[in-house]
TIMINU-602318 format. One line per field, with one value per residue: residue number from 1; x, y, z of N, C-alpha, C in turn. Coordinates in steps of 0.001 Angstrom, whole numbers, plus 500000, padded with zeros to 6 digits. Layout:
nr	(NUM|...);
n.c1	(X|...);
n.c2	(Y|...);
n.c3	(Z|...);
ca.c1	(X|...);
ca.c2	(Y|...);
ca.c3	(Z|...);
c.c1	(X|...);
c.c2	(Y|...);
c.c3	(Z|...);
// end
This chain:
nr	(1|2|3|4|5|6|7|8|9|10|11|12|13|14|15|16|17|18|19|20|21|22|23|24|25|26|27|28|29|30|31|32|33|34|35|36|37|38|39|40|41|42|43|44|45|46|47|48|49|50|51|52|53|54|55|56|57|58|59|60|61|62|63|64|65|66|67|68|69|70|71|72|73|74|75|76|77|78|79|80|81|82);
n.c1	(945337|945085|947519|948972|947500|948365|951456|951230|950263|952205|954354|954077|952990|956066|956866|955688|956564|959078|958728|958541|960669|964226|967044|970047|974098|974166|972933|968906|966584|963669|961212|960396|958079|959182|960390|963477|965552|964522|965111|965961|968779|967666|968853|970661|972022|969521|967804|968500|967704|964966|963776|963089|964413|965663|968208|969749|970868|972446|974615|976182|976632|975873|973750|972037|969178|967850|969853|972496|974446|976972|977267|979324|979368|976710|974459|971894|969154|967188|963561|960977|959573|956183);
n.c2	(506079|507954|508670|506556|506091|508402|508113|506093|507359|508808|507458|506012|508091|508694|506465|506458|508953|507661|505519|507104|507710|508291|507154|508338|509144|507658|509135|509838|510967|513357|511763|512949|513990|512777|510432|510991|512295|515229|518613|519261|516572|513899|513364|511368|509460|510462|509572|506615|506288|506397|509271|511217|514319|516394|517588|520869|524581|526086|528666|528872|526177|522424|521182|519192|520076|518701|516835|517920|517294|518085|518135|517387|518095|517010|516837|519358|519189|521233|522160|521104|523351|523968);
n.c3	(361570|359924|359061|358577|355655|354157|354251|352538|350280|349985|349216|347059|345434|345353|343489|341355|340179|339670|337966|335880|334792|332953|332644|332322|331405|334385|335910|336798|335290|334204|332382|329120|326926|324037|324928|325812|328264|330530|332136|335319|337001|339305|342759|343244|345956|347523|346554|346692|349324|349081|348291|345781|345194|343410|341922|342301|341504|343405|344604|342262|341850|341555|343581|345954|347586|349530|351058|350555|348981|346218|343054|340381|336823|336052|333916|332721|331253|328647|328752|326427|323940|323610);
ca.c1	(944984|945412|948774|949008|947209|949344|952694|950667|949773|953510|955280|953230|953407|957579|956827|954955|958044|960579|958811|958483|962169|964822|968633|971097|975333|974030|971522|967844|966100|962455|960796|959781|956509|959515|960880|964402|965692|964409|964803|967354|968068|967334|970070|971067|972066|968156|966691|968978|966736|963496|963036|962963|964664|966156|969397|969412|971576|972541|975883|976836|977245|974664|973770|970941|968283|967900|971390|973942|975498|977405|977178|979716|979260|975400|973867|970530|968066|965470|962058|960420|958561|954728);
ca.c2	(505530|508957|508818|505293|506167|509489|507458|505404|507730|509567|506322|505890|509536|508064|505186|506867|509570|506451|504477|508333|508630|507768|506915|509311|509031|507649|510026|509699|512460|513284|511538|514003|513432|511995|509281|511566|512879|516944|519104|518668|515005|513319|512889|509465|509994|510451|508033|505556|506727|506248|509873|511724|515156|516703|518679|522329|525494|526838|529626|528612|524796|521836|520596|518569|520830|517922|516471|519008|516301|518149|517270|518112|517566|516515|517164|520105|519265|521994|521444|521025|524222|523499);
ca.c3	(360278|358311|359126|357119|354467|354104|353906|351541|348847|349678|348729|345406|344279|344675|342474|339921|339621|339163|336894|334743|334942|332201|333213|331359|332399|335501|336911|336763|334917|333848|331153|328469|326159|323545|325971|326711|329576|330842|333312|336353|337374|340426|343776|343680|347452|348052|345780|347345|350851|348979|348011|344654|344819|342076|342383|341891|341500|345143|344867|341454|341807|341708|344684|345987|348316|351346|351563|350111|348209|345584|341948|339571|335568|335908|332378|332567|329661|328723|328498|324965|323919|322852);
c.c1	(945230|946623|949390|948648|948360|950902|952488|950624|951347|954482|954692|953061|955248|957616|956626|956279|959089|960267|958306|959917|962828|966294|969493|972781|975078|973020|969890|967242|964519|962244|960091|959137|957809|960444|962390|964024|965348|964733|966726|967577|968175|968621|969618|971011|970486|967327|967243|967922|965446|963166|963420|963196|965767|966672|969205|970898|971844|974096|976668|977650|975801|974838|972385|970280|968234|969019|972783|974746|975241|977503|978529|979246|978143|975090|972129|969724|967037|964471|961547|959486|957237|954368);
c.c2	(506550|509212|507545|505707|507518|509119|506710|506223|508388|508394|505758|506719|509076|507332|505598|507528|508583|505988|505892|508796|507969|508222|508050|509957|508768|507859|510080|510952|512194|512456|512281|513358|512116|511138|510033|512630|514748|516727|518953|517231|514856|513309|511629|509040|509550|509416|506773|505203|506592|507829|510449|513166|515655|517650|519370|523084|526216|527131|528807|526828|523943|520951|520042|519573|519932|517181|517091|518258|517424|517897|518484|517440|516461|517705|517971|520056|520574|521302|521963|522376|523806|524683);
c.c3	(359156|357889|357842|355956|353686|353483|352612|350048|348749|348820|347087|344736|344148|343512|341210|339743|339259|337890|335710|334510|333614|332806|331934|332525|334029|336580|335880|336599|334370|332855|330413|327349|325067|323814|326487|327844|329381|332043|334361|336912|339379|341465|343935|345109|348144|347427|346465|348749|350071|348953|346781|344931|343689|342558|341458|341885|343024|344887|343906|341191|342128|342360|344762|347483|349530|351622|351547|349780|346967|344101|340812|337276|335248|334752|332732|331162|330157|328598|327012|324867|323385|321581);
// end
């Protein structure tokens, strides 16, 4: 049963990240306080699979951390200073 509930709250911390996301050329990126895209965006690849990682920098090229799908000419927003 903790195992259920576990999958449960994992699949609804997903949800919440989607429905916080905004589309930009394609890829799914944060929503920042003034509704555009921050940050690094999402692997399509993995969201397709039902999970939410966000491709990174690994040996000078942006790649995604659990599939090693590749990304070329994905757009990096900063984050807003306070």
């Amino acid at each position: 049963m903790d195992s259920k509930q576990a999958e449960i709250a994992a699949l609804m911390a997903q949800f919440k990240v989607r429905a916080e996301t905004v589309e930009y050329n394609g890829y799914k990126y944060e929503r920042g306080l003034d509704g555009k895209a921050v940050g690094f965006p999402f692997c399509p690849v993995c969201e397709s699979e039902g999970k939410m990682i966000r491709v990174a920098f690994a040996k000078s090229e942006r790649c995604c951390p659990r599939c090693k799908a590749v990304y070329q000419q994905v757009q990096i927003f900063g984050y807003p200073q306070p």
